[in-house]
C-alpha positions in Angstrom: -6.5 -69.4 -55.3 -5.5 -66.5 -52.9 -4.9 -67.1 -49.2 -6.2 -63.6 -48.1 -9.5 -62.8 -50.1 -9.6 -59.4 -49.0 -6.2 -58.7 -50.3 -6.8 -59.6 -53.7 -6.4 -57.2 -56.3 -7.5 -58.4 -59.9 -7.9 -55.8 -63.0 -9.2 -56.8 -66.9 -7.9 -55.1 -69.3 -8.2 -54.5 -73.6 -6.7 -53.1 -76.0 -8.4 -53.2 -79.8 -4.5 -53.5 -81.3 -3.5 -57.3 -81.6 0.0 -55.5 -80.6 -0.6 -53.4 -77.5 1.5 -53.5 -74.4 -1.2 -51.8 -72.2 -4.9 -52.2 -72.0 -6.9 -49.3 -73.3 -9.7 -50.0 -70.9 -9.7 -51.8 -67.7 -11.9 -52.4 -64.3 -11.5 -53.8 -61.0 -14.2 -56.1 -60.7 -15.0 -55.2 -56.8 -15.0 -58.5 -55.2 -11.8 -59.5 -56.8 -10.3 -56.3 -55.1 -11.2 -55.9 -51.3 -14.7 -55.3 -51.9 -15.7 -52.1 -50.1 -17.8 -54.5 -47.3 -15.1 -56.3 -46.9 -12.0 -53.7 -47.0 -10.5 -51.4 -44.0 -11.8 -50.2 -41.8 -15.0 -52.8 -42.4 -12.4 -55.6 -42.7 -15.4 -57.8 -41.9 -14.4 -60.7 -43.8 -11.0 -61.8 -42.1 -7.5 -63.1 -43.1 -9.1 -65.9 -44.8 -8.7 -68.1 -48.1 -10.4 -67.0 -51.4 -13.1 -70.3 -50.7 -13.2 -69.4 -47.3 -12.4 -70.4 -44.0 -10.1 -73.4 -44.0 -10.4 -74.0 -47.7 -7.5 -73.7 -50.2 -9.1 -74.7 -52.8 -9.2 -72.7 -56.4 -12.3 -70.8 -57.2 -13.8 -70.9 -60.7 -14.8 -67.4 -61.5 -16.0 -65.7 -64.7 -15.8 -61.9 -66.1 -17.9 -60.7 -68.8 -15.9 -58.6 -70.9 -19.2 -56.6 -72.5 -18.7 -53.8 -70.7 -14.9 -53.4 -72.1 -15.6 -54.5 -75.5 -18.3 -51.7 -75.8 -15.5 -49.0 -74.9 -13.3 -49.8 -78.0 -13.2 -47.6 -81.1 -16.2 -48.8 -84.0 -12.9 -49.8 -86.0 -11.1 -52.3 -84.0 -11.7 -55.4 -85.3 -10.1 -58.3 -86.2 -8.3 -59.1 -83.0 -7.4 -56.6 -80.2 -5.4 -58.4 -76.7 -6.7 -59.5 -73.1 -4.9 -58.0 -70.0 -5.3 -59.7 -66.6 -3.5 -58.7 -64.0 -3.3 -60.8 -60.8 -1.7 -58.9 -57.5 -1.8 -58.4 -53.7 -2.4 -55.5 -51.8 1.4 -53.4 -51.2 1.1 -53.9 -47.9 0.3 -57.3 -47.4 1.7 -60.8 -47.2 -1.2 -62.6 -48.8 -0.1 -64.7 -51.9 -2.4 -66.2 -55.0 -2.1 -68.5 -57.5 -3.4 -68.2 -61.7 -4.4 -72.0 -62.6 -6.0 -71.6 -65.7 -7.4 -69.4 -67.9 -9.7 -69.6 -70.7 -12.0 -67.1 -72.9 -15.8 -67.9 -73.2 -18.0 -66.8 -76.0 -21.7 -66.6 -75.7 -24.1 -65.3 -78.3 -26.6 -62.3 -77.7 -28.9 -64.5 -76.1 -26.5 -66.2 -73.4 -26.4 -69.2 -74.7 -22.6 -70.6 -75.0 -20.6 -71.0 -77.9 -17.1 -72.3 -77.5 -14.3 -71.8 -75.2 -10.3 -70.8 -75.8 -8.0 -71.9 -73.4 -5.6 -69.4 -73.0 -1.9 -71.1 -71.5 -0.6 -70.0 -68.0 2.9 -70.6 -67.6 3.7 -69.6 -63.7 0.3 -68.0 -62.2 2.1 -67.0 -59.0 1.0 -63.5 -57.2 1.6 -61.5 -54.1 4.1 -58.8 -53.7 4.8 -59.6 -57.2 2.1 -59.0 -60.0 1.4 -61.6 -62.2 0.0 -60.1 -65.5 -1.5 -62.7 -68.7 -1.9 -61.4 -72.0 -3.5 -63.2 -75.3 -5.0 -61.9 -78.4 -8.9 -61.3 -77.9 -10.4 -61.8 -81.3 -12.8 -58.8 -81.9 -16.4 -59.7 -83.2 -18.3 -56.5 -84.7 
């Protein structure tokens, strides 16, 4: 949950060493940060909640990592580690909130394996960033 959608700011990162302290790759998924039709000087969308208007409620969101995966080296394997990084825009006062977390695994036709829930101790965001790692295991 954020209370200011537009001043989210939300990067995915990996790494292909079970032991990294920075991502190797990341993005910025756009609508997780300000999303260009929604950002200055269109700031079309408002100061509202991530659900919208009048709604606090936590959204459910999913990030395929394929894109990432594809940019490590042919010999990572085994298990690399997942960076998510949870923030606010500098100059804002919007704060956010990390409920849970878990990592999906499909097969090459879509169709879904298993899940890993990966534990969130305090998911709290805003002028602080709140970052999650976890091992990734690496599937060549």
């Amino acid at each position: 949950a954020c209370n200011k959608r537009s001043d989210l700011r939300v990067t995915i990162g990996i790494a292909g060493d079970k032991d990294a302290t920075k991502p190797e790759h990341e993005l910025a998924p756009q609508p997780l940060n300000g999303w260009p039709l929604f950002g200055k000087p269109r700031n079309n969308v408002g100061e509202v909640p991530l659900a919208g208007p009048g709604d606090e409620s936590p959204l459910e969101i999913g990030i395929d990592l394929t894109p990432l995966l594809g940019k490590l080296n042919a010999k990572s394997a085994g298990q690399g580690r997942l960076f998510l990084s949870f923030s606010c825009d500098e100059k804002s006062d919007a704060t956010g909130l990390l409920h849970a977390c878990a990592i999906r695994y499909y097969d090459d036709k879509g169709t879904f394996l298993r899940e890993s829930p990966v534990k969130v101790q305090d998911g709290a965001f805003g002028k602080k960033t709140f970052t999650l790692t976890t091992l990734l295991p690496l599937q060549r």
